[in-house]
C-alpha positions in Angstrom: 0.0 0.0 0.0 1.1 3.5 -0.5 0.5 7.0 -0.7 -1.1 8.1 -3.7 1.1 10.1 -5.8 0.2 9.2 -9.4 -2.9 8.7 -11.0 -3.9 4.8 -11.1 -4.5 3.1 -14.3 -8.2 2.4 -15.3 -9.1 -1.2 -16.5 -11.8 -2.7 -18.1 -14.7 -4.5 -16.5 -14.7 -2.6 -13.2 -18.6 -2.8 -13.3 -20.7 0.2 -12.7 -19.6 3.9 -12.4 -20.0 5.2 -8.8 -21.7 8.3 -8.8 -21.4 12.0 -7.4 -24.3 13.8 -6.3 -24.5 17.6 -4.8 -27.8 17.9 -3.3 -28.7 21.9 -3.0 -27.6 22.2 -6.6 -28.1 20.1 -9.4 -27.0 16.7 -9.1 -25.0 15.2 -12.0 -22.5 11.8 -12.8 -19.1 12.1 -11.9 -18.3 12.7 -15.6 -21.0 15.8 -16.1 -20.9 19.5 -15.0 -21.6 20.7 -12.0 -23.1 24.0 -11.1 -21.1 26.1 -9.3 -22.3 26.7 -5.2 -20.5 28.6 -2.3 -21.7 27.0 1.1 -21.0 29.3 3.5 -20.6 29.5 7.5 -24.1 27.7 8.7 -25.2 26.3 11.9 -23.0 23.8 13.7 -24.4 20.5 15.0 -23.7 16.9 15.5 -24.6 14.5 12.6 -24.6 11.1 13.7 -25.3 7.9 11.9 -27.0 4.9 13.7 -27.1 1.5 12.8 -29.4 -1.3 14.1 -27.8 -4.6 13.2 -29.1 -8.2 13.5 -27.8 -10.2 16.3 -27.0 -9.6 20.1 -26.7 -6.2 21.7 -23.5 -4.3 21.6 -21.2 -3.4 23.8 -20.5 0.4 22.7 -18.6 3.0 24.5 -18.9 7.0 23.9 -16.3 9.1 25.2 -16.5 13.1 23.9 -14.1 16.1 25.2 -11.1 14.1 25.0 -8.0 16.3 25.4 -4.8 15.1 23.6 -3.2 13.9 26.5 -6.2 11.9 27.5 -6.3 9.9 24.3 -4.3 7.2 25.5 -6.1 6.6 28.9 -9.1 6.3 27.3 -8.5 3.8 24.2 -6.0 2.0 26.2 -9.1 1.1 28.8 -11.2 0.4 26.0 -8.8 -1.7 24.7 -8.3 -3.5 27.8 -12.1 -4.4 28.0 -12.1 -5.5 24.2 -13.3 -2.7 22.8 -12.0 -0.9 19.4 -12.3 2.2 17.9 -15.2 2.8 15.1 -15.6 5.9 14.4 -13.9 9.5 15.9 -14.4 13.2 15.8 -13.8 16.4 16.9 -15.5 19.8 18.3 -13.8 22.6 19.0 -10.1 20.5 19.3 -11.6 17.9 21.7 -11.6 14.2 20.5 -14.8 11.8 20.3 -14.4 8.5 20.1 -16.6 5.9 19.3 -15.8 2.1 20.5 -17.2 -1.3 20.9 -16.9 -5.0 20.7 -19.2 -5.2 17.1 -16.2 -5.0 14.5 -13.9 -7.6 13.5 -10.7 -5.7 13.6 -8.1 -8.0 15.7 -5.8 -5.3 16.3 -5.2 -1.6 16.3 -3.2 1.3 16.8 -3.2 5.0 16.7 -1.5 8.5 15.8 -2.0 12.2 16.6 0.0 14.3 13.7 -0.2 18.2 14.6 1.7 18.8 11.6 -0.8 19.9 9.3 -0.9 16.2 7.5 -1.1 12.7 8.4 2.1 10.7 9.7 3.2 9.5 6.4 6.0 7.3 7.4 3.9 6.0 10.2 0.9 4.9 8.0 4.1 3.3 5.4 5.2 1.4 8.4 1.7 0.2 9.7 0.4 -0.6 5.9 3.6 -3.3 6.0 2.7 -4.4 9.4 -1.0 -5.5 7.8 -3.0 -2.7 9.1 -5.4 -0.9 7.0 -6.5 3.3 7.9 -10.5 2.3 9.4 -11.0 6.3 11.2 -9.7 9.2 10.8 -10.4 12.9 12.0 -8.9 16.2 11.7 -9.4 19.4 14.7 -9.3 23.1 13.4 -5.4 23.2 14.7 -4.3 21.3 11.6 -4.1 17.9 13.8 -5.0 14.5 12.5 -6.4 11.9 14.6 -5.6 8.0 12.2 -6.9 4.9 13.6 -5.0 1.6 11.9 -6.6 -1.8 12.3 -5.9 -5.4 11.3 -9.0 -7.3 10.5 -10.3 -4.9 7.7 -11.0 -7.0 4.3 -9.4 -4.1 2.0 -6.5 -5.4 0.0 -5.2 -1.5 -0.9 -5.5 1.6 0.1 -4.1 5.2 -1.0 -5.3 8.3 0.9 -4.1 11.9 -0.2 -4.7 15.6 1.1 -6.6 18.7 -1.0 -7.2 22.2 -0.2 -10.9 21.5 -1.4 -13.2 18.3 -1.9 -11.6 16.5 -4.3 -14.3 15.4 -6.7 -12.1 14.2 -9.5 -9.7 12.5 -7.7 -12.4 10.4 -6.3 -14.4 9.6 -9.6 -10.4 8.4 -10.8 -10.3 5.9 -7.9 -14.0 5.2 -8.3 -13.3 3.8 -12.1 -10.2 1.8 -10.3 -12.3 -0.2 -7.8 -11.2 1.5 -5.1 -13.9 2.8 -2.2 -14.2 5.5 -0.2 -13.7 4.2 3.6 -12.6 7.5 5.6 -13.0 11.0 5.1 -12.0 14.0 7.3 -11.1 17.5 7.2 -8.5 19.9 9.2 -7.9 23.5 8.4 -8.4 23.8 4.8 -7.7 20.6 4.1 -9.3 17.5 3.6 -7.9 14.0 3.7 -9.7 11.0 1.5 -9.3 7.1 1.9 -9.8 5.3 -0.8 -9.5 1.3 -0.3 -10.0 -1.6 -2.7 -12.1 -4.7 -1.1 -14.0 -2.6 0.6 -17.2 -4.6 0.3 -19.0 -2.3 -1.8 -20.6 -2.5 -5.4 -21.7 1.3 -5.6 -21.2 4.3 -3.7 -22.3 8.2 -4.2 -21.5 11.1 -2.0 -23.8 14.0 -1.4 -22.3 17.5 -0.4 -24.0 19.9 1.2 -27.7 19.0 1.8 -29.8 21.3 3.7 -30.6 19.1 6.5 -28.7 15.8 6.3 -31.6 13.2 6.5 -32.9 14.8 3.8 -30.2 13.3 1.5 -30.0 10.0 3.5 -33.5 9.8 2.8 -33.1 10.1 -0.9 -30.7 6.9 -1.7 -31.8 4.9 1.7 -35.6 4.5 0.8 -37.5 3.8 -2.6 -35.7 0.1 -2.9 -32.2 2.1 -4.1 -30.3 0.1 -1.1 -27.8 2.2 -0.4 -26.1 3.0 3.5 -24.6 5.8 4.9 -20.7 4.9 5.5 -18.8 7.7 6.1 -19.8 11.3 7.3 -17.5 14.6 7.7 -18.0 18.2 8.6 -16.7 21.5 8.6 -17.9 24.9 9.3 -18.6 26.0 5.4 -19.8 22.1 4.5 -20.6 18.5 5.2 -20.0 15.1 3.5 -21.9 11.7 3.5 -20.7 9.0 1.9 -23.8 6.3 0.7 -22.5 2.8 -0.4 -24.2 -0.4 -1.0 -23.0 -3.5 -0.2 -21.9 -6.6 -1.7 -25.0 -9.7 -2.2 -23.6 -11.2 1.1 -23.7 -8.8 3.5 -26.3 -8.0 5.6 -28.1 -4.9 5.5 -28.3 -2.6 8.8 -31.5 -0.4 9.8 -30.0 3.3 9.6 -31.2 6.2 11.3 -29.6 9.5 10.8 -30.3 12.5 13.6 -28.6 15.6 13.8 -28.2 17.6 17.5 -27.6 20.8 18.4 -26.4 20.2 21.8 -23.9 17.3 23.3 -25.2 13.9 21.6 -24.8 11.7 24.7 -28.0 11.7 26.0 -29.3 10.8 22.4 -27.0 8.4 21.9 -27.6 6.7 25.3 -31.1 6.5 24.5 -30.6 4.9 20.6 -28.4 2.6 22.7 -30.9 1.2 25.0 -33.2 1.1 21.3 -30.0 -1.4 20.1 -29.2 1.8 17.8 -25.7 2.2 17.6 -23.2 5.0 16.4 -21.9 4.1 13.0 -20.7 7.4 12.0 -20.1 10.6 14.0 -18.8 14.2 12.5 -19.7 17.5 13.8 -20.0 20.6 11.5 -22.2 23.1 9.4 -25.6 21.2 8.8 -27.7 24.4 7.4 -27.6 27.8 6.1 
C-alpha cells in the first residue's frame, strides 16, 4: 500500500460507475458538469449515523471532550475491555471517540499528527505491518487523529490531502475499484481514503444537503439500497458518503439524527433502542 502520488491506471470490466451527487444544486454523474455553489458559514451541530444490526446487543462505549493527553487513557481502557475504535471526531479540538466489541478488527493502533498532514511514514510502516487506515479525524489546529486496524477486508488503500473536496480525484479511484472508507477534514484541508475490497458494489457522495436526513432519505428508501458509511463536517460544508454492499452482506437499519447540543444523552437512548453509532462528525448542517 502507498500514498497516492500518481494517478492509477483504469481497467476494463470494473462494473458500474460510482456516482457523485451535490444535493442543493443540481446533481450530476461524476463525468458531467456541475453548477457552481459557495456554502458558507451555517449552523454547527452533531450529525450522527446509527445503525441497528441483527444479532445480540452491543457493547459500545462513547467518550466526547477528549484532550490530547487523554487519548491514551481512554482507548487503552477500551482496549483492555475489548473494545475498538469505530468511528472518531472532533469539536472545538476535543476528541470523540466511538468504541465497541461489534467490528472484526483483531488489532489496532493510533496516531495524533499536529503537523498539518497525516504521519506519512507512520501509516508506510503500519500498511507493511498488515494494518489498514479504518478512522480518521482532523481538529481546526491542523491535527489529525488515524486509527489503523488489522482485521479490515481491504487489499489496498491510497489516501491523499486537497485544499478543497476533491471530486475528480475520487471519480479516478472510483473507475479503479477502489472505495471510499474514511473522510475528514483539518484547516483547509481534507484527507480521503480510498480502499480496494471494501465490500462495496456502488457508492455516491452527497455535499451539502440542507438538513442531512434529507439526503439520507433520498438513496436509503425507494428500494435504491444504499447505506450511509462515512460522514465529515466543517464549518462551510458536510459530506456523506452512501454505499451499497456486496450480495452477502447483511443490510443494517439506519437512522440518521442531527443535535444541536452534546449527543450523549441521544446516543444513550438509541443505545438502550439497540441503535448504535456508526458514524459521528460534527459541523455546518444548514444555512
Amino acid at each position: 500500500m502507498e500514498v497516492s502520488t500518481q494517478r492509477c491506471k483504469t481497467g476494463v470490466g470494473q462494473g458500474r460507475q460510482p456516482r457523485l451527487y451535490k444535493w442543493l444544486s443540481s446533481c450530476y454523474y461524476a463525468s458531467g458538469t456541475q453548477r457552481q455553489y459557495s456554502p458558507g458559514p451555517g449552523l454547527g451541530q452533531w450529525i450522527i449515523v446509527y445503525d441497528a444490526p441483527h444479532g445480540l446487543p452491543m457493547n459500545q462505549r462513547f467518550h466526547q471532550h477528549v484532550a490530547d493527553t487523554h487519548l491514551e487513557q481512554h482507548i487503552k481502557q477500551g482496549m483492555d475491555d475489548g473494545l475498538y475504535i469505530s468511528s472518531v471526531a472532533c469539536y472545538h479540538d476535543l476528541w470523540t471517540l466511538i468504541m465497541n466489541n461489534g467490528t472484526d478488527f483483531s488489532a489496532q493502533v493510533y496516531a495524533l499528527s499536529c503537523q498539518y498532514s497525516l504521519p506519512e511514514q507512520w501509516i508506510r510502516f503500519r500498511w507493511r505491518e498488515s494494518f489498514s487506515i479504518s478512522a480518521v479525524a482532523g481538529n481546526t489546529g491542523g491535527c489529525f487523529l488515524v486509527v489503523m486496524s488489522k482485521g479490515t477486508p481491504y487489499v489496498h488503500q491510497v489516501y491523499k490531502e486537497f485544499s478543497s473536496f476533491p471530486i475528480k480525484w475520487i471519480s479516478e479511484y472510483w473507475r479503479c475499484g477502489y472505495y471510499i472508507t474514511s473522510m475528514a477534514h483539518s484547516q483547509s484541508r481534507w484527507v480521503i481514503v480510498m480502499s480496494k475490497n471494501a465490500g462495496f458494489v456502488d457508492q455516491c457522495v452527497e455535499l451539502d444537503f440542507q438538513h442531512p436526513s434529507e439526503g439520507y432519505l433520498k438513496w436509503a428508501t425507494g428500494g435504491l439500497g444504499y447505506q450511509i458509511t462515512s460522514v465529515a463536517a466543517t464549518p462551510y460544508r458536510h459530506v456523506a458518503v452512501l454505499s451499497i454492499f456486496g450480495q452477502q452482506a447483511k443490510e443494517n437499519l439506519q437512522e440518521m439524527k442531527t443535535s444541536s447540543g452534546s449527543p450523549s444523552a441521544q446516543i444513550n437512548r438509541s443505545s438502550a433502542n439497540k441503535q448504535y453509532v456508526a458514524s459521528i462528525a460534527y459541523g455546518r448542517t444548514a444555512s
